[in-house]
N, C-alpha and C positions, 0 to 999 in steps of 0.2 A: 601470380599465385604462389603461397607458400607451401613449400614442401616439409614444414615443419610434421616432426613425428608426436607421434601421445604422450601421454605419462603414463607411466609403469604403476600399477596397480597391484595390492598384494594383500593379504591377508589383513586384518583390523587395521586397515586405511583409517587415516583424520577425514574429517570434512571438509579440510582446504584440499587433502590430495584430490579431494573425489572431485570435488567440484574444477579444479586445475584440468582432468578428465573430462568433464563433462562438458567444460568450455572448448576444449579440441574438439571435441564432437559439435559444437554449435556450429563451424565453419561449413557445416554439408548443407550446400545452398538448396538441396531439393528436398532434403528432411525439413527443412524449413518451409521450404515451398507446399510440401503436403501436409503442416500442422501434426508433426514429426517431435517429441520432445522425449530426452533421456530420462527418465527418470532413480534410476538406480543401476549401480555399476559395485562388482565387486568381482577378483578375480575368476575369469569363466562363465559367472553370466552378467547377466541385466535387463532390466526392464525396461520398454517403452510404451509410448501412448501414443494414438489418432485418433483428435477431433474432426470427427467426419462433416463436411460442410457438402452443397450442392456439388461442387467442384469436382467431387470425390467418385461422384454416380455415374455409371454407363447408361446407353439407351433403355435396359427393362428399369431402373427406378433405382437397381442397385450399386452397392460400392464395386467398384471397377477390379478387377480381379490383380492389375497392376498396384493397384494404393495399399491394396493386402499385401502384397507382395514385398514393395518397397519399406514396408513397416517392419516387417519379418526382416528384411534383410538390412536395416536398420540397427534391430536390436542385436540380431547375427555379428555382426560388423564391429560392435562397442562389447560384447561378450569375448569376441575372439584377438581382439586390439588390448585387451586390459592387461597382457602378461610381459609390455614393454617392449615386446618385438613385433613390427608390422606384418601386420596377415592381409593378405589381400582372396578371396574368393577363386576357388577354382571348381568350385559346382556346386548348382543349388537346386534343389526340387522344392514345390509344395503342392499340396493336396487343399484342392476345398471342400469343406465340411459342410457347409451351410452359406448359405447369403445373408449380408449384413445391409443393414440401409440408415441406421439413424445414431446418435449417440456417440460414445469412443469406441474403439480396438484399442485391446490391449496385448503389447507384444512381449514373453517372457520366452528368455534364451537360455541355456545350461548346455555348458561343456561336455560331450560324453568319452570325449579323448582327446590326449595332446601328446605330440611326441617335439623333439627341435624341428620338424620340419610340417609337420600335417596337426589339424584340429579339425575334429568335425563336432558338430551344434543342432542341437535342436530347438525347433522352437514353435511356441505353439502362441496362436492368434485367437485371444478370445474379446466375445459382445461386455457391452456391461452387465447381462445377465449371467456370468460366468462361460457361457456357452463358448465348445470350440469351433469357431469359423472356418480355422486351419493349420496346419503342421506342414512345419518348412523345413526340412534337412539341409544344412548346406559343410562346407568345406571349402577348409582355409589352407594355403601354402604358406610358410610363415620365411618373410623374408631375412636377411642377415641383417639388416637394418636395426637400431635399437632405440629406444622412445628415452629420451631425457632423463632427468634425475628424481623427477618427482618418483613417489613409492607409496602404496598403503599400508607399512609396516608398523 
């Protein structure tokens, strides 16, 4: 397994930096496993999507409260990874709003602090009718480690 770090994302990013980003993120074998895809990245936040299949559902019909979760903490992960230096989770909550069953989640993340050592993130989980399903708060310890030479400058 590679322990290879991100690329460093930064303000008016190209499309090869973003995409150089987004390919790091393709190696998360269980965002893949859950039909997991980044869709946008720019310093502090980013977007993700889940295409909900059967796989997805607990015993009442609906999306499993983990695949919510793991989506949330998905987009969390690639929001708070984008500033070049590895952040790894050091707490996370969320709240469900509502039950989803069919269709995508869509996961939007945003910054609401960063210091050299802590970032905390919000992020909110909605249906394809706009609806919020959930809002995830989590927080990041941001390692000394430092992500390559890619940049979005």
């Amino acid at each position: 397994m590679s322990h290879e770090l991100p690329p460093r994302l930064t303000a008016g990013a190209d499309a090869k930096a973003i995409d150089a980003f987004k390919l790091w993120f393709e190696k998360d074998r269980f965002a893949k496993h859950s039909n997991i895809e980044l869709l946008t990245v720019t310093p502090g936040q980013a977007r993700a999507k889940m295409t909900l299949h059967p796989h997805h559902w607990n015993g009442l019909g609906t999306v499993m409260g983990g695949a919510i979760f793991t989506l949330a903490d998905f987009a969390f992960a690639a929001a708070a990874n984008s500033h070049g230096t590895i952040a790894v989770a050091i707490n996370a909550d969320i709240s469900f709003m509502k039950a989803a069953r069919t269709g995508t989640l869509w996961a939007e993340a945003r910054e609401l602090s960063k210091n050299f050592k802590l970032g905390c993130y919000n992020v909110e989980v909605r249906d394809d009718d706009g609806e919020l399903v959930a809002l995830f708060q989590g927080m990041v310890y941001r390692k000394r480690d430092k992500a390559g030479a890619t940049t979005l400058s």
